[in-house]
Steps between C-alpha positions, in 0.01 A plus 500: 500500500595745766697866492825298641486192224452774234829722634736145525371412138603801339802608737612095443500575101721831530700294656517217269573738212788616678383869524363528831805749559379759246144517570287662766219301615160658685226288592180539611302219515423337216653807236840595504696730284865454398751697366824423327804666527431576118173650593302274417208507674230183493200472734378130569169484652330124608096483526235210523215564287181281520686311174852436668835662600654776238816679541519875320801606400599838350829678439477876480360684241386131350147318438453249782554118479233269654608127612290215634823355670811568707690318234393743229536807686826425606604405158375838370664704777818298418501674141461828680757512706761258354431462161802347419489218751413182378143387579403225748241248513487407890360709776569338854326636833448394816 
């Protein structure tokens, strides 16, 4: 993965929830740190570690959530920032 793959995949999901509008986005590499209009505040950080890819995600003031996939992060930082939206089972990228 690199820094620009990691910024589409995230700014592509705000997008896809339909609240790309009321969020501010800052990315830096392969961490970035969004906050809703709400305030709301989640960080989303990708690594490799010598076992595979995980994606930490935390929300402010919250313990941290560890994922092994894309699919699973973004399904977890769907229930943070839309929790009412229905959840999905497809994740396209290009």
């Amino acid at each position: 993965m690199i820094p620009g793959r990691f910024a589409t995949i995230i700014s592509g999901a705000l997008k896809a929830w339909g609240i790309e509008d009321h969020c501010v986005l800052k990315t830096e590499g392969f961490s970035c740190l969004i906050t809703l209009n709400s305030n709301v505040i989640v960080e989303v950080i990708y690594e490799e570690q010598s076992f595979g890819s995980i994606w930490r995600i935390r929300e402010k003031d919250q313990k941290e959530s560890i994922h092994p996939s894309v699919g699973a992060a973004l399904k977890s930082l769907a229930l943070i920032l839309c929790p009412n939206r229905k959840v999905g089972r497809v994740v396209f990228a290009n």
